[in-house]
Structures are given as C-alpha cells and as structure tokens.
N, C-alpha and C positions, 0 to 999 in steps of 0.2 A: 349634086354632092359638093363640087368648087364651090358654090355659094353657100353652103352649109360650112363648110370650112374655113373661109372667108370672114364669116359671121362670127364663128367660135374664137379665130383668130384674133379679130377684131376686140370681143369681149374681151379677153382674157389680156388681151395691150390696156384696153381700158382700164380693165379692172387693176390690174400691176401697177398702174401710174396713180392710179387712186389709193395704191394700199389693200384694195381686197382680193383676193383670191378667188375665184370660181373654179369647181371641179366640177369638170367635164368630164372624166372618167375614173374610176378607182383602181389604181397603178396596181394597188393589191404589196406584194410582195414579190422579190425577181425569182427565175424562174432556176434552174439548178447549174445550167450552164452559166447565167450572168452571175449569179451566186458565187462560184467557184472563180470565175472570172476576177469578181471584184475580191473577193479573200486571198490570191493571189498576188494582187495587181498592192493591193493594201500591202501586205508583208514583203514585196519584193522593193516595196519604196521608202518603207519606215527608216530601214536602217540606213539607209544613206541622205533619205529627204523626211527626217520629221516631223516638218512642218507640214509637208503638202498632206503627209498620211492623216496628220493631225485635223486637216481641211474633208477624211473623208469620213469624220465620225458625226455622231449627233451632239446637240449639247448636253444631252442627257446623258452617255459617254462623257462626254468632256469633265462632268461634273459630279462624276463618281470617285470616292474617297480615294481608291487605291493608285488612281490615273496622278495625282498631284500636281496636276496644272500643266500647262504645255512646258512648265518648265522640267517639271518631271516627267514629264511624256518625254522630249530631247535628249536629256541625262540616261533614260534607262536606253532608249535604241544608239544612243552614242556608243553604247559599251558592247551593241550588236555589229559582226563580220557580216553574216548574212541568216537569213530567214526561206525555209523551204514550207512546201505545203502538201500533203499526201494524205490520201485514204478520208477525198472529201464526200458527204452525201448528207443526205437528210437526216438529221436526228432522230432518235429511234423512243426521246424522252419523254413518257407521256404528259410532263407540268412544261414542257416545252414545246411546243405544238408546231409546228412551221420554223423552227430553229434549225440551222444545219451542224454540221458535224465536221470536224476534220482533225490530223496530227499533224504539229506544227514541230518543224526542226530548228532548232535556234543556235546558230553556232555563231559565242562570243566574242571579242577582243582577244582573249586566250587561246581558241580555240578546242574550248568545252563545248561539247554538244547535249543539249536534252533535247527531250523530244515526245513532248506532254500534249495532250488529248482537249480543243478545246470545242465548246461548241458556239454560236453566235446569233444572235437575232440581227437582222438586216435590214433595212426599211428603205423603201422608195422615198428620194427628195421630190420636194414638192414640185420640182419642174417634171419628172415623168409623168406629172397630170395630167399636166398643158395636152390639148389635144393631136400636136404635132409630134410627140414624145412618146417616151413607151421605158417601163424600167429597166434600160437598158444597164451594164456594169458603169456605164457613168454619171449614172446617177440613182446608186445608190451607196446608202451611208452604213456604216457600222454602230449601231446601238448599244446593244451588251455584248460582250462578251463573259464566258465561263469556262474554268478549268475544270474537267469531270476525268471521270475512270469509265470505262469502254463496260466492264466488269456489269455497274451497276444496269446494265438493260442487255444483258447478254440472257 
C-alpha cells in the first residue's frame, strides 16, 4: 500500500510540474461538518480580512455581477463589525440539490443587525484530489451563494 502511495504521489508531483492534473479520487463535495466549518470559518474572516476570505471563493464567485470585484467585495465587508452563523444544515431545495442552508447575522459599522437566510453551493479545490488530501474545510471553496425565505420549502 506504501508503494501504491508512493506511486500516486509521485504522479501527481509530476503531473503538477507539467501542468496536468490527475484525479486519483472524486473529493465529491464536503461533508456537513466541514461544510459548516468552512461557512463559519469564511464569515468570521470576511469582515476583518477581505482578502483572505476573498482567496476562499471560486472564480466563478469572483465573477458574479453582484460581487463587483475584490474591490467591491472590500468596500462592502469594510462596513461589516461582525458576521455570525446559525441554524446551519442541508438544504431542503429541490433545484438545489447538495446546497447547504444557514441564517447569517450581520451586524454593521452602525451596529444594525439583519439576519437573512442564505443558502450556498461549496466545492472541493482541486488539492482534496491529490491522494494525500481529503475535502477537508481547508480546502474548500465557496461558489454561489443565494439569498432565500425558509417559507418557500416549509
């Protein structure tokens, strides 16, 4: 089994250094614990570190209208005190399938609070491939996000 790892390991330096990718296993999607973990670990950092949070999205995220660049991704969590996260689990959506669910508290600069309902799709970065890895919450990324009512799948 060393040498079977060994092997895989080996590929997988090769291939990196050449530019190709091999998948050795299908990360799939994280599991509800890492899930939670990483929607957490994502909002407890936005508002004080933009950037990094910025580092935990896809570029498909990145490149959604309403996001407005990293510069407008900075702008709007600048005007965030803090970010809480409750009443998280799996989506109950049926056009969202493997999406999880949570209520996000947002308490601003002023010290308004909402605390609106959203749901999210998650993906595994390409390093939980690698054979040595596994989707752990550090590595994965945030894809979409959605603002929804709890109402519509009650």
């Amino acid at each position: 089994m060393k040498i079977l790892s060994a092997v895989a390991g080996l590929i997988g330096i090769l291939g990196g250094a050449l530019g190709i990718w091999v998948y050795f296993s299908d990360a799939g999607a994280p599991d509800e614990n890492q899930a939670q973990l990483f929607v957490e670990s994502y909002y407890r950092t936005a508002p004080g570190s933009p950037s990094d949070s910025w580092n935990m999205t896809t570029a498909s995220y990145r490149d959604q209208a309403l996001v407005g660049g990293l510069d407008g991704y900075t702008q709007y969590w600048g005007g965030m005190r803090s970010v809480t996260v409750d009443d998280f689990g799996l989506s109950m959506d049926p056009l969202r399938e493997g999406w999880w669910k949570a209520r996000v508290s947002f308490r601003d600069n002023s010290g308004k609070v909402t605390r609106p309902y959203f749901q999210f799709q998650l993906v595994c970065s390409w390093q939980a491939k690698l054979p040595w890895n596994h989707c752990d919450s550090d590595h994965v990324l945030l894809n979409k996000v959605r603002q929804y009512n709890p109402a519509e799948f009650e």
